[in-house]
C-alpha positions in Angstrom: 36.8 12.5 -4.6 37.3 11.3 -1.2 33.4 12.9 -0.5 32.1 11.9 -3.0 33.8 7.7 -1.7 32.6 8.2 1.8 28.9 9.4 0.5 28.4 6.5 -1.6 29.6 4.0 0.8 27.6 5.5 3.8 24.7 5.2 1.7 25.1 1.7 0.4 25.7 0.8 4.4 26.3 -2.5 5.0 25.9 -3.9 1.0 29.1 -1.9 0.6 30.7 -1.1 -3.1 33.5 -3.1 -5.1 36.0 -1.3 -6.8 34.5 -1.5 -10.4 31.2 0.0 -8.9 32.6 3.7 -7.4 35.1 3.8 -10.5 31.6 3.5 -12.7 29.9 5.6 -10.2 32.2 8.3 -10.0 32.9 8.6 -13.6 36.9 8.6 -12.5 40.0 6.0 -13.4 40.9 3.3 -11.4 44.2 5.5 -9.9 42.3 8.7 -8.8 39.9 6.1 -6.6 42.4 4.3 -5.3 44.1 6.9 -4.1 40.8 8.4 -2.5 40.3 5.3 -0.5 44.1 4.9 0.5 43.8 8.9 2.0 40.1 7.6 3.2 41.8 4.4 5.0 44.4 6.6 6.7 41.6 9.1 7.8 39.6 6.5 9.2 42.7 5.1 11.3 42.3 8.1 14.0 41.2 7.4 17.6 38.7 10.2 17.0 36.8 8.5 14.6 34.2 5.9 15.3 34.2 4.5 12.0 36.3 3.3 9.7 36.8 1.6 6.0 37.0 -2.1 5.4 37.7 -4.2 2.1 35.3 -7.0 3.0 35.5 -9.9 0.5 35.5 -7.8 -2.7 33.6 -4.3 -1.4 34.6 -1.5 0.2 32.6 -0.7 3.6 32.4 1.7 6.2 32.2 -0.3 9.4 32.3 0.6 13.0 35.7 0.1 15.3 35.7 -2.8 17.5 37.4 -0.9 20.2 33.5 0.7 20.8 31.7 -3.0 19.7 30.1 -2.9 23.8 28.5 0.6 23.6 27.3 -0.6 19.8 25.9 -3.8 21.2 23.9 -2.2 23.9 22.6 0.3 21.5 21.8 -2.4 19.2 19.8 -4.7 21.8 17.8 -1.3 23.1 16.4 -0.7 19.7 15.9 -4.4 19.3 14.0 -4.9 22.3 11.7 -2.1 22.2 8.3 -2.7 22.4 5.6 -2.3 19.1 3.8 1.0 18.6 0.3 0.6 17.9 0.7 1.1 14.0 3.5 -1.5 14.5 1.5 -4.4 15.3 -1.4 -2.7 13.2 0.8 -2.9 10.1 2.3 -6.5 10.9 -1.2 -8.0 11.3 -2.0 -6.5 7.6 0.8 -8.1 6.2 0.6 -11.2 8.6 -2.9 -12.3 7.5 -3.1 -11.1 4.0 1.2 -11.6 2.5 2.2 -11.3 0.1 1.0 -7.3 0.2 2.6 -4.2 -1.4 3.0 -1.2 0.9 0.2 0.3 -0.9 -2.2 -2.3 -0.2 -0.7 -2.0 3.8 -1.8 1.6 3.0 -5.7 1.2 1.3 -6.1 -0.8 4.5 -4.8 1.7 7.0 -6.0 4.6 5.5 -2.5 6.2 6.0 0.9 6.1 4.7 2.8 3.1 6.2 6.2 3.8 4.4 7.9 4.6 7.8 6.3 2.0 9.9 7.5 -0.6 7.4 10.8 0.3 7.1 10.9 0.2 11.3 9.9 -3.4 10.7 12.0 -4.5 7.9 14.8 -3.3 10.2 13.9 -4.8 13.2 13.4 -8.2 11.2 10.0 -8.7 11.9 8.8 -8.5 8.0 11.0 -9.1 4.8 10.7 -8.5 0.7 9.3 -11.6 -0.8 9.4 -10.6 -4.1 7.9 -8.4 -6.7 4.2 -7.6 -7.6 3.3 -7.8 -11.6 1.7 -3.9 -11.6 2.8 -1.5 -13.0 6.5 -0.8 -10.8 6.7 -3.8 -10.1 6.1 -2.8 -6.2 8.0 -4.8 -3.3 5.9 -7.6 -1.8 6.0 -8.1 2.0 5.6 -10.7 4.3 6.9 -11.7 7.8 10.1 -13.4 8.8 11.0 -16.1 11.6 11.8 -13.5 13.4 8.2 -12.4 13.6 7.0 -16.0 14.3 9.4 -16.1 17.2 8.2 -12.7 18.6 4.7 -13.7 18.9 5.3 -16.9 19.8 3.8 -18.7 16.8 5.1 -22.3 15.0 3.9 -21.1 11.7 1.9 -18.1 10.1 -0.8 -21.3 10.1 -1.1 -20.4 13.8 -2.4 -16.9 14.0 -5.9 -16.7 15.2 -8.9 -16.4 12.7 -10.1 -13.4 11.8 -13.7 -13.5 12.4 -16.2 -11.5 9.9 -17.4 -8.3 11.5 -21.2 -8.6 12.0 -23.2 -6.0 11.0 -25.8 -4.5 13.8 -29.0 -4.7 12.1 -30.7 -1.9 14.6 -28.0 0.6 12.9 -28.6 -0.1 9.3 -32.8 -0.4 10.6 -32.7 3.4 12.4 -30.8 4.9 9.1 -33.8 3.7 6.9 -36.9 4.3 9.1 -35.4 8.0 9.8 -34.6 8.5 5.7 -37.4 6.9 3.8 -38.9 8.2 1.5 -42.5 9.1 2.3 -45.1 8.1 -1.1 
């Protein structure tokens, strides 16, 4: 039971569960899961663990100790601060100049899968879930965050640069038909 606590509540992370959520979860009575998280509190209180369970307003979450809150912090800001990978800031123009956008329309654009990419950004802030598409799924719908407008220096989304239309070179399109056409 106690596995089966400590695997649900690491995978909710920071949304956490209430009570009435692992007792429906688990299928078990409200004793048995009480008892799991009592034995799953006094687990957690050891100096050799780095985590430990928390009853935060109503829900049960596994949190980090504060006795190691520095070396989380400086971990934190690292990952924070890191500078864009090229699919990055390829992905964030997508959604900056054409939100709200489902991943799969991120995707059609890039001509590869952008699942991992966007879920780098959603975590470092810099794009959030606006809402939901009506298709079929009812797909997530992205766009970007303060936090974004801030990174690039921008007031408003109003303040990106226009995209200019990409001109097609005559002398290509001119060579491809002199060299194919059909002779009469």
């Amino acid at each position: 039971m106690k596995a089966m606590i400590e695997g649900l509540l690491f995978v909710k992370g920071s949304d956490g569960l209430s009570l009435e959520e692992i007792i429906e979860l688990t299928k078990s009575n409200d004793q048995e899961v009480k008892k799991a998280i009592r034995e799953l509190y006094d687990d957690y209180q050891s100096d050799e663990r780095g985590i430990q369970l928390e009853l935060l307003g109503n829900r049960y979450k596994l949190t980090t100790k504060e006795k190691h809150k520095a070396l989380y912090e400086q971990l934190t800001f690292e990952e924070e601060n890191s500078n864009l990978s090229q699919s990055a800031i390829e992905t964030l123009a997508i959604i900056a100049y054409n939100e709200p956008i489902t991943r799969l329309e991120v995707d059609e654009i890039r001509g590869v899968n952008s699942t991992y990419v966007i879920r780098k950004l959603l975590l470092k802030n810099l794009i959030q879930e606006v809402g939901r598409a009506e298709l079929a799924g009812k797909p997530k719908l992205y766009g970007v965050t303060n936090d974004f407008l801030d990174y690039f220096g921008l007031n408003s989304i109003k303040d990106l640069p226009e995209l200019k239309p990409i001109e097609q070179d005559d002398t290509v399109s001119n060579l491809f038909e002199s060299k194919y056409k059909e002779e009469s």
